[in-house]
C-alpha positions in Angstrom: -29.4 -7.2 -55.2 -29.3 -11.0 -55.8 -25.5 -10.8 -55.2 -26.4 -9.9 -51.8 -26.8 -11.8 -48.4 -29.9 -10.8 -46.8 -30.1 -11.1 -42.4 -33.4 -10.0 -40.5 -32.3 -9.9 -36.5 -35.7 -11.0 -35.1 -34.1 -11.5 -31.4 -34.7 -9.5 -28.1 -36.9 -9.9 -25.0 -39.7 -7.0 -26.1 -39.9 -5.5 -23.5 -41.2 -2.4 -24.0 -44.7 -4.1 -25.4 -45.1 -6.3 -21.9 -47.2 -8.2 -21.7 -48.2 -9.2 -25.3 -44.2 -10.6 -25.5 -44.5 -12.6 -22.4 -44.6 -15.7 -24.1 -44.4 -14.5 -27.9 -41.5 -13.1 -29.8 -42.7 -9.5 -30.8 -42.1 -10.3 -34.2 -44.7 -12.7 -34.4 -47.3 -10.1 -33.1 -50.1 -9.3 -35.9 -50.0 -5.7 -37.5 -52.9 -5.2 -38.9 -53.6 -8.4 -41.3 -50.3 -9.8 -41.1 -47.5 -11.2 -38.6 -44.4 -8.2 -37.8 -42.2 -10.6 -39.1 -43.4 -10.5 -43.4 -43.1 -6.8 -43.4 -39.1 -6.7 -43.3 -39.3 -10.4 -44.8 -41.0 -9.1 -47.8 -39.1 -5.8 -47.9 -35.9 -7.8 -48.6 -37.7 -10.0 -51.0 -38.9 -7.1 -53.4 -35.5 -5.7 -53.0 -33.7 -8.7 -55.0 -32.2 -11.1 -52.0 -32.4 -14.7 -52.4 -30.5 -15.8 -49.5 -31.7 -14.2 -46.3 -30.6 -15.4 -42.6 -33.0 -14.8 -40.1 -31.7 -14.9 -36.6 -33.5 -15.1 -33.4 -33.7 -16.5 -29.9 -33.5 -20.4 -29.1 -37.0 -20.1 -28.2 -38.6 -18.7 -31.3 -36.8 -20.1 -34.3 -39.2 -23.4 -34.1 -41.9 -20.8 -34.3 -40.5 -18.7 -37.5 -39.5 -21.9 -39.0 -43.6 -23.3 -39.1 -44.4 -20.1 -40.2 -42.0 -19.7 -42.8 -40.7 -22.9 -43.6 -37.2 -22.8 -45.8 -38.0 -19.9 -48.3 -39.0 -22.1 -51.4 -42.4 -21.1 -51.8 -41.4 -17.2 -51.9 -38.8 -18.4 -54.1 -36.0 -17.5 -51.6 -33.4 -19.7 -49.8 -33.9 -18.7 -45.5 -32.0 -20.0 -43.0 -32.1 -19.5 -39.0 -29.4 -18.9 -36.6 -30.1 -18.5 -32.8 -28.5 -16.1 -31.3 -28.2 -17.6 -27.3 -27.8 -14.2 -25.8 -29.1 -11.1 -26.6 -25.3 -9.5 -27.5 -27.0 -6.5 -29.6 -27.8 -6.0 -33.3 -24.4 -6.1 -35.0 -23.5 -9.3 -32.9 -25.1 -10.5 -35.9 -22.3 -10.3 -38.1 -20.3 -11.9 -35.8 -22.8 -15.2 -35.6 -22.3 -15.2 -39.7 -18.9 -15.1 -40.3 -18.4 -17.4 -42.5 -21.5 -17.2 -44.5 -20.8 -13.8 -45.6 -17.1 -13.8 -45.7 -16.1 -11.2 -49.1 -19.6 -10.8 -49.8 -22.1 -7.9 -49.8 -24.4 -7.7 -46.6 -28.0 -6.4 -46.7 -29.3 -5.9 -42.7 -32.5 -5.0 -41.8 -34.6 -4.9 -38.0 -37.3 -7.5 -38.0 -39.9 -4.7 -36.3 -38.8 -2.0 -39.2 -42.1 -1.6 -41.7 -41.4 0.0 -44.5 -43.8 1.6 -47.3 -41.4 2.8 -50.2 -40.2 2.1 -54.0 -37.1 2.8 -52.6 -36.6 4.9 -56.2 -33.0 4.9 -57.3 -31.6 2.9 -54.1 -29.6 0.3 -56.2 -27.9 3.4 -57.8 -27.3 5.0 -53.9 -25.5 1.9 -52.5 -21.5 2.9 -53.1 -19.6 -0.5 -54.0 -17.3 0.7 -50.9 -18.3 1.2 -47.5 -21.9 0.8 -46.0 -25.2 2.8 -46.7 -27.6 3.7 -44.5 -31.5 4.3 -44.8 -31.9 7.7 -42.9 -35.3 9.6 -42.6 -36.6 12.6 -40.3 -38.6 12.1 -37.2 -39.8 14.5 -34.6 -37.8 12.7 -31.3 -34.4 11.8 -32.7 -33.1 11.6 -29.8 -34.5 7.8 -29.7 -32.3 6.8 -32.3 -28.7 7.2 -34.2 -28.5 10.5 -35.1 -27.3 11.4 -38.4 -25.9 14.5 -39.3 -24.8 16.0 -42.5 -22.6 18.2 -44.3 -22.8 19.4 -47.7 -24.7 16.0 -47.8 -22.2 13.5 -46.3 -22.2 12.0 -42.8 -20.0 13.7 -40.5 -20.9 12.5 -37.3 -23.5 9.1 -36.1 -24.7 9.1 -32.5 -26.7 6.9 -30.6 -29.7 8.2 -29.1 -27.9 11.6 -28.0 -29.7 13.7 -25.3 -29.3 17.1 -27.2 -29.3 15.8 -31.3 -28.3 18.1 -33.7 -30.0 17.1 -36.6 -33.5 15.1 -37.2 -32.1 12.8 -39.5 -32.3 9.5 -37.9 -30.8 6.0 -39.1 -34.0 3.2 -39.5 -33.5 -0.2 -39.0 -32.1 -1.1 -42.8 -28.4 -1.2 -43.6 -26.2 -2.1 -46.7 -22.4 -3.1 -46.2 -19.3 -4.5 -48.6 -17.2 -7.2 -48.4 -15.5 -5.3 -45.7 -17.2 -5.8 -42.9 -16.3 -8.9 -41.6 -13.3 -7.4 -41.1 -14.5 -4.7 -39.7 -16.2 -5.6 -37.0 -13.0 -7.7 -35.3 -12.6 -3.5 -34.3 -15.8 -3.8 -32.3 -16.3 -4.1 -28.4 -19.2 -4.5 -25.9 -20.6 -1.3 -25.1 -21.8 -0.4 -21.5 -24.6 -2.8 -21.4 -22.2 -5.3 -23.2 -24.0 -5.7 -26.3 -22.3 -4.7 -29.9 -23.8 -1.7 -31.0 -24.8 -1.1 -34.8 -23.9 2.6 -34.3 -20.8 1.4 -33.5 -19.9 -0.3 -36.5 -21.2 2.6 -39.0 -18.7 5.0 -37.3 -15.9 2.5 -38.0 -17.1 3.1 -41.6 -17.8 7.0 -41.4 -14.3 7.1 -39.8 -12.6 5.8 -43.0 -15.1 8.2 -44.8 -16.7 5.3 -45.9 -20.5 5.9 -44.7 -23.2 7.1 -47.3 -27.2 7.3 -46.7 -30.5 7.3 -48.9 -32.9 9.3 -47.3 -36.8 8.4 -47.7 -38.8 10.5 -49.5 -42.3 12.6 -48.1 -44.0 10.3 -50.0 -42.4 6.8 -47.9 -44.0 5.9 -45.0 -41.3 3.9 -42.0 -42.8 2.8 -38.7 -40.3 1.2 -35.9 -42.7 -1.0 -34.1 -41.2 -1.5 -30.8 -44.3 0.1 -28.7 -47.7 -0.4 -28.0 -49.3 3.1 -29.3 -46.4 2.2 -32.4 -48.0 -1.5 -33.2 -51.5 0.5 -33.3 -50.8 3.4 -35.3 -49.1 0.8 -37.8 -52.2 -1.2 -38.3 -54.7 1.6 -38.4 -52.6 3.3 -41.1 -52.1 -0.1 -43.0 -56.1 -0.7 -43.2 -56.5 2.8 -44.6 -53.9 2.8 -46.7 -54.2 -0.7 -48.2 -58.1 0.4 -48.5 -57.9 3.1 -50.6 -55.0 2.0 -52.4 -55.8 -1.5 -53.2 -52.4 -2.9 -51.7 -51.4 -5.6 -50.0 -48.5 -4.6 -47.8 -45.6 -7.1 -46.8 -47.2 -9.8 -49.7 -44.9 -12.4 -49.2 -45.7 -14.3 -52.3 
């Protein structure tokens, strides 16, 4: 996936984990031995990116820049973009126009851990349209809903009251060359932000909207709460314990 440009939206106020984000960007918080922000780092890394964007707000880039530097020493080129106003997680595309103009986009949440081989992913991504990472949870209703038919999406909704399925969308998405295109469809939801829901039904509408499901034996957290943050590291300790491990390794 070296052809691909690699974005990790580390933005937003944090609210729901107030008052550890008072002053810190949540993505800086420690989970278990190691800041939020090298578990999606390192996920793209092992995937194949070299060039990963890492966006965030005015007041925490300085922050991800000490800690991270410019990429070289993971052998990696990362740049920041701020991203003024929180405008929602696709607004992303919209801050990188031009630096991924005709190319292939890899997106992921910078509070999405995830614990998988990802076994024949590269395979799973169709050279058209966008692929999305789904996996079953027990309260869908928190997230885009996925549902299927005869294994293809048929419908994506964002945190519906009654779901019908418990296939959810995590925070990691592949899309083509297409997309900057794509997104001049989009407008500000409700609470004016642009929704990444939003542009995968763009895609499922053109039939154009694929997913790789996580296997029993993958493990994804979404660390945007406190009981989340702990259950994380716990499992982490444990796992990296028995296992001999080290989880979200950046070099």
């Amino acid at each position: 996936m070296n052809d691909r440009i690699g974005i990790i939206m580390a933005g937003g106020k944090g609210t729901r984990l107030y008052p550890l984000t008072k002053v810190v960007n949540k993505h800086l918080l420690p989970v278990h031995d190691k800041p939020m922000i090298y578990y999606s780092l390192s996920t793209l890394i092992r995937l194949g990116h070299k060039t990963i964007y890492l966006i965030s707000t005015k007041e925490s880039i300085s922050l991800f820049k000490k800690l991270l530097g410019n990429g070289k020493q993971y052998n990696i080129k990362l740049h920041y973009k701020v991203q003024y106003k929180p405008k929602g997680i696709a607004h992303c595309f919209f801050l990188l126009q031009k630096e991924i103009r005709n190319k292939k986009t890899t997106l992921i949440l910078g509070d999405n851990l995830f614990i998988s081989n990802f076994e024949n992913l590269t395979s799973s991504i169709h050279k058209q349209g966008c692929t999305l990472i789904c996996t079953t949870v027990r309260e869908p209703q928190h997230y885009g809903v996925v549902t299927l038919k005869q294994n293809k999406i048929i419908k994506i909704e964002e945190k519906p009251k009654k779901p019908t399925s418990n296939l959810i969308a995590t925070g990691l998405y592949f899309y083509d060359e297409q997309l900057t295109t794509l997104i001049k469809k989009l407008k500000p939801s409700r609470r004016g932000e642009y929704e990444i829901t939003s542009l995968n039904k763009i895609y499922q509408k053109n039939k154009q909207c694929f997913h790789y499901n996580l296997s029993s034996a993958d493990h994804w957290y979404d660390l945007g709460q406190i009981s989340d943050l702990d259950d994380c590291s716990t499992f982490l300790k444990i796992y990296q314990q028995k296992r001999e491990l080290n989880i979200g390794q950046l070099i």
